[in-house]
FISE-464113 format. One record per atom (N, C-alpha, C): residue in one letter; residue number from 0; atom name; z, x, y. Coordinates in nm, 3 decimals, m for minus. Layout:
REM FISE-464113
 residu num atome      pz      px      py
      A NUM    CA       Z       X       Y
...
***
This chain:
REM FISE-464113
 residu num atome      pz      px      py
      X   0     N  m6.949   9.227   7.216
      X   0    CA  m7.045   9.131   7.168
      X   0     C  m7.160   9.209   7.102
      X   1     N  m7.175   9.178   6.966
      X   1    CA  m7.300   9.255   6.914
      X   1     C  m7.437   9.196   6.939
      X   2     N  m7.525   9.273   6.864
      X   2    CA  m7.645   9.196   6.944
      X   2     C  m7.746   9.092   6.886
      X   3     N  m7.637   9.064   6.774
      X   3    CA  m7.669   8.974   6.647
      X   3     C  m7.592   8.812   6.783
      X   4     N  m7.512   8.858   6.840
      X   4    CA  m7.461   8.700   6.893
      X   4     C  m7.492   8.749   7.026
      X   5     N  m7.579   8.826   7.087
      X   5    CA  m7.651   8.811   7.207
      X   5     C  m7.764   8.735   7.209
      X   6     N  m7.850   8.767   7.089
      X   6    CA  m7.957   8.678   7.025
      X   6     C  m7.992   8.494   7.038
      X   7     N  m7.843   8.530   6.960
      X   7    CA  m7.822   8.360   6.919
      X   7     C  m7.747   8.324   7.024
      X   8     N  m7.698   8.423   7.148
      X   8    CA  m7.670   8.281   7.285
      X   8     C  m7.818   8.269   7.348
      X   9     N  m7.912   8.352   7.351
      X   9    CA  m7.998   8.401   7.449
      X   9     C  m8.074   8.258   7.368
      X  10     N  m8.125   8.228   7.241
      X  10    CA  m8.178   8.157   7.207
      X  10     C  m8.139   7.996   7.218
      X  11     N  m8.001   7.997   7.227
      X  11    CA  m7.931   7.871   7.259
      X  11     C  m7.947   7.845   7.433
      X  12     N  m7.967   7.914   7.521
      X  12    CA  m7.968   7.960   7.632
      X  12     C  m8.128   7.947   7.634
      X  13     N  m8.206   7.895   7.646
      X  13    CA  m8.347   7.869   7.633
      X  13     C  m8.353   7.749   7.544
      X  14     N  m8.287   7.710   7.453
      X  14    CA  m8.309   7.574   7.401
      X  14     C  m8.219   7.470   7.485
      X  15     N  m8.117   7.538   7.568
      X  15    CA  m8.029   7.377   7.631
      X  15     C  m8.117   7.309   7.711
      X  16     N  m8.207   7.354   7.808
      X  16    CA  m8.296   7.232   7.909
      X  16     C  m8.375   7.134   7.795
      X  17     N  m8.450   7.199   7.738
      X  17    CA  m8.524   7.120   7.657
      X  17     C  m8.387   7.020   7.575
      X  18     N  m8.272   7.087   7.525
      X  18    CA  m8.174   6.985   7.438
      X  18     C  m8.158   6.855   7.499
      X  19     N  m8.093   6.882   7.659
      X  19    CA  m8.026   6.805   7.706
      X  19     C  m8.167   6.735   7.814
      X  20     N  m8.264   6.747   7.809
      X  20    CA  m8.404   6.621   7.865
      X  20     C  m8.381   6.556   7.740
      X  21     N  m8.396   6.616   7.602
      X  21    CA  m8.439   6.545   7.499
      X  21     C  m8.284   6.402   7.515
      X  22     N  m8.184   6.462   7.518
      X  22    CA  m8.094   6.349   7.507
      X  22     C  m8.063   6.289   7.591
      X  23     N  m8.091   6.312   7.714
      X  23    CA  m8.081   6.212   7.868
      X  23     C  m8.206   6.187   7.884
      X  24     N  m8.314   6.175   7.795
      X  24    CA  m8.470   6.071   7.827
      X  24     C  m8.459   6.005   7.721
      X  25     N  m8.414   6.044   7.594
      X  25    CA  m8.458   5.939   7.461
      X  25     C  m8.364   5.899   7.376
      X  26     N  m8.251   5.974   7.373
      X  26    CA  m8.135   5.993   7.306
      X  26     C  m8.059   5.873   7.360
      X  27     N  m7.997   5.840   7.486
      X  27    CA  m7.905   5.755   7.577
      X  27     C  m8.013   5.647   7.590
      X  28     N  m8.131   5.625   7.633
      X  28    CA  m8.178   5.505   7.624
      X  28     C  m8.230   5.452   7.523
      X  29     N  m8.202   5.524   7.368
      X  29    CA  m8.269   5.448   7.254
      X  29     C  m8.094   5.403   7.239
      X  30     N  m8.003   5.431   7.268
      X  30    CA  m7.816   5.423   7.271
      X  30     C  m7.822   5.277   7.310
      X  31     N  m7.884   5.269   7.411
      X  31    CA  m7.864   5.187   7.540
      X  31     C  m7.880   5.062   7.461
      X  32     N  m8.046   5.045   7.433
      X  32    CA  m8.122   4.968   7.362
      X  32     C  m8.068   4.931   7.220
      X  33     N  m8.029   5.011   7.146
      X  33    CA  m7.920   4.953   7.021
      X  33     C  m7.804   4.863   7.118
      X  34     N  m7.712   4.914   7.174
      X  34    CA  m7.644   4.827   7.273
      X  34     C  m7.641   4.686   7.257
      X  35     N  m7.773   4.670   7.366
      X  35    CA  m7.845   4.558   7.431
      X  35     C  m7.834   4.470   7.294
      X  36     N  m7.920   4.518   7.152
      X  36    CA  m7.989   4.445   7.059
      X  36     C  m7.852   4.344   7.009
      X  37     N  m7.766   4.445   7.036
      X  37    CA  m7.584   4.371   6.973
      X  37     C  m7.556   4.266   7.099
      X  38     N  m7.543   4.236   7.200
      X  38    CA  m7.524   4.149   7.308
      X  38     C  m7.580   3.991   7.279
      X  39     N  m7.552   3.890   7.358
      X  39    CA  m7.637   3.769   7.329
      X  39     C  m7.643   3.755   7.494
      X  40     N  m7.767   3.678   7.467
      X  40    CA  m7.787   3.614   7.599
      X  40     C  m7.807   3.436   7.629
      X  41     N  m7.734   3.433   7.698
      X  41    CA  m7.696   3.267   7.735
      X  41     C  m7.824   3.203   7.841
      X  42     N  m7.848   3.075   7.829
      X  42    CA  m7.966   2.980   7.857
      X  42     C  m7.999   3.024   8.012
      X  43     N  m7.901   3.088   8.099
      X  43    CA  m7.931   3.156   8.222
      X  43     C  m7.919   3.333   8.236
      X  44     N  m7.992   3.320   8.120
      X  44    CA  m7.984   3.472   8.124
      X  44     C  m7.947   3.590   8.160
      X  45     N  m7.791   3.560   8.126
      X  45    CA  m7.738   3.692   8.151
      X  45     C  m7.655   3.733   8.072
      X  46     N  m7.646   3.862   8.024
      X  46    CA  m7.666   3.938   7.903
      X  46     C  m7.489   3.957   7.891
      X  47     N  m7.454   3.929   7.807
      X  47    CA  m7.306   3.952   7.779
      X  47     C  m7.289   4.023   7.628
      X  48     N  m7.177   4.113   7.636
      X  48    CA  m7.157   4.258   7.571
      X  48     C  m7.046   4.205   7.447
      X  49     N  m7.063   4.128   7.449
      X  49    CA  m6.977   4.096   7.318
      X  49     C  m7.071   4.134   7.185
      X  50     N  m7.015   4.139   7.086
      X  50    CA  m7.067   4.227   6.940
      X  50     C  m7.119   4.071   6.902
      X  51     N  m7.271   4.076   6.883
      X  51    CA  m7.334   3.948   6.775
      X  51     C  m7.440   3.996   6.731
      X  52     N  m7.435   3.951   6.595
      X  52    CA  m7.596   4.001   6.531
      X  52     C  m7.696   3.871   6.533
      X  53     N  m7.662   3.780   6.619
      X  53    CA  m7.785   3.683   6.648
      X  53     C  m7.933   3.706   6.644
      X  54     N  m7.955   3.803   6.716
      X  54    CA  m8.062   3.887   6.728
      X  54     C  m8.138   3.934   6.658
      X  55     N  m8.058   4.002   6.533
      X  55    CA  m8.071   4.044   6.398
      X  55     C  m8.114   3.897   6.285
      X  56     N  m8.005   3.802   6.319
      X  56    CA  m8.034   3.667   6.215
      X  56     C  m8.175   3.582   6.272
      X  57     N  m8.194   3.614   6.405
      X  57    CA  m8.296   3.567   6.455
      X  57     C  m8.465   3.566   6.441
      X  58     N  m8.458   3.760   6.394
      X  58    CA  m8.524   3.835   6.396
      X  58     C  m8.563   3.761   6.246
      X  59     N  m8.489   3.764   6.125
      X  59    CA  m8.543   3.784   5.977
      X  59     C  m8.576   3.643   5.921
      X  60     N  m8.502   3.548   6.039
      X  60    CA  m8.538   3.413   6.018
      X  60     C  m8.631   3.312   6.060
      X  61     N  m8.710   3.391   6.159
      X  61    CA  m8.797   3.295   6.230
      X  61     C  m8.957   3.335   6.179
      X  62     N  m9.028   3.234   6.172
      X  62    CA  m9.139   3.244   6.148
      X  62     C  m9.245   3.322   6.247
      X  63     N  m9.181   3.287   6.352
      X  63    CA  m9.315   3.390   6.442
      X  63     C  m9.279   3.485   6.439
      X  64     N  m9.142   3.599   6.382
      X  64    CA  m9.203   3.723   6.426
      X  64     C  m9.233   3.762   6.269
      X  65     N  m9.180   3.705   6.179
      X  65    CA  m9.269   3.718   6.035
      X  65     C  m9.393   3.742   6.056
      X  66     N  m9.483   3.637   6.121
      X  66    CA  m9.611   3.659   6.142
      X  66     C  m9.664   3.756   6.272
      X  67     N  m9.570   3.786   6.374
      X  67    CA  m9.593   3.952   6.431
      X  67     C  m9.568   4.068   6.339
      X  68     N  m9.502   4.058   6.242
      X  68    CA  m9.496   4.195   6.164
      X  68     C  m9.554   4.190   6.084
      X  69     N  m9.619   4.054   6.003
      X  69    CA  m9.734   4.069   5.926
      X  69     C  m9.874   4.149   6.033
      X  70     N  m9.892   4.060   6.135
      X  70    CA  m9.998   4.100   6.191
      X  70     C m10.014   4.269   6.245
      X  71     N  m9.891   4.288   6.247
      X  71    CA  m9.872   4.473   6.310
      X  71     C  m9.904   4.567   6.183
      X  72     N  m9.846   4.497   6.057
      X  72    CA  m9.883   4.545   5.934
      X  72     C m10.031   4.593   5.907
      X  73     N m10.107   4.444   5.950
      X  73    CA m10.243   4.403   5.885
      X  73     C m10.327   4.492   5.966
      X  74     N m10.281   4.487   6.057
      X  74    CA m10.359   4.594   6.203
      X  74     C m10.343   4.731   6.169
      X  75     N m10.218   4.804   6.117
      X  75    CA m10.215   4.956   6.136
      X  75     C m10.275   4.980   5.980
      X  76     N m10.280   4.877   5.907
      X  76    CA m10.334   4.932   5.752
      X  76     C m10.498   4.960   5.758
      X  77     N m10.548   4.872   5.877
      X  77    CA m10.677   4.872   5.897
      X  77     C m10.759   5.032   5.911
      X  78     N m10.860   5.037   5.848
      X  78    CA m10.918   5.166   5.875
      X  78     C m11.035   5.178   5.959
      X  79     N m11.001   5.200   6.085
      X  79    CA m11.182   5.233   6.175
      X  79     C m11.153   5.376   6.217
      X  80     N m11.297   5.358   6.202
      X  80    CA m11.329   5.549   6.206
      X  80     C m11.377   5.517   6.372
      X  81     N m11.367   5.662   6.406
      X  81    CA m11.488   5.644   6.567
      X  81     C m11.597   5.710   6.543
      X  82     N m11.607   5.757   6.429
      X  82    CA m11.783   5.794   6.429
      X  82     C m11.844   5.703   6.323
      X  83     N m11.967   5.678   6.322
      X  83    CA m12.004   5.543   6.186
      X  83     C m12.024   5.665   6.096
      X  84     N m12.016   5.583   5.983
      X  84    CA m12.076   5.642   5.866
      X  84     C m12.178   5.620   5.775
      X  85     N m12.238   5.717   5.739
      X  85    CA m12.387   5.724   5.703
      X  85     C m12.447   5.844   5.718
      X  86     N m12.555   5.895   5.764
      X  86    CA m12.630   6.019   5.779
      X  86     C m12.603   6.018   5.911
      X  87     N m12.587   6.182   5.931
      X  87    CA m12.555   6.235   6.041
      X  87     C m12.682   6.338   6.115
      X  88     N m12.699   6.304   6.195
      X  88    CA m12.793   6.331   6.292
      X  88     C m12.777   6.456   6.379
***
């Protein structure tokens, strides 16, 4: 083994903990959560795994969350500073 691929295990070998938190904390439950978004849920709420984009037709068709994503829009475009502006003291 030269020491050109001692390097590059030693470096892979110091990046796996950090790899594998990153994909068993955010990786598998953002998985999960796509999942879920495909499922429907029935008037007693419980979540069944069949493939529907209800969720999706739900989402682009209804007026209230039009007006949550306007309002999330209108909110992050907003500009406040935390110091005022004017002469500085």
């Amino acid at each position: 083994m030269t020491a050109r691929w001692r390097r590059r295990l030693a470096v892979w070998a110091l990046l796996a903990p950090a790899l594998a938190l990153l994909v068993l904390l955010f990786v598998v439950p953002s998985l999960d959560l796509f999942r879920l978004s495909l499922s429907w849920t029935d008037p007693g709420r419980t979540i069944h795994s069949d493939f529907s984009l209800t969720n999706y037709r739900n989402f682009t068709t209804s007026a209230y969350f039009h007006r949550l994503l306007w309002g999330s829009v209108k909110t992050s475009s907003t500009n406040y500073s935390a110091a005022p502006r004017g002469k500085s003291s």
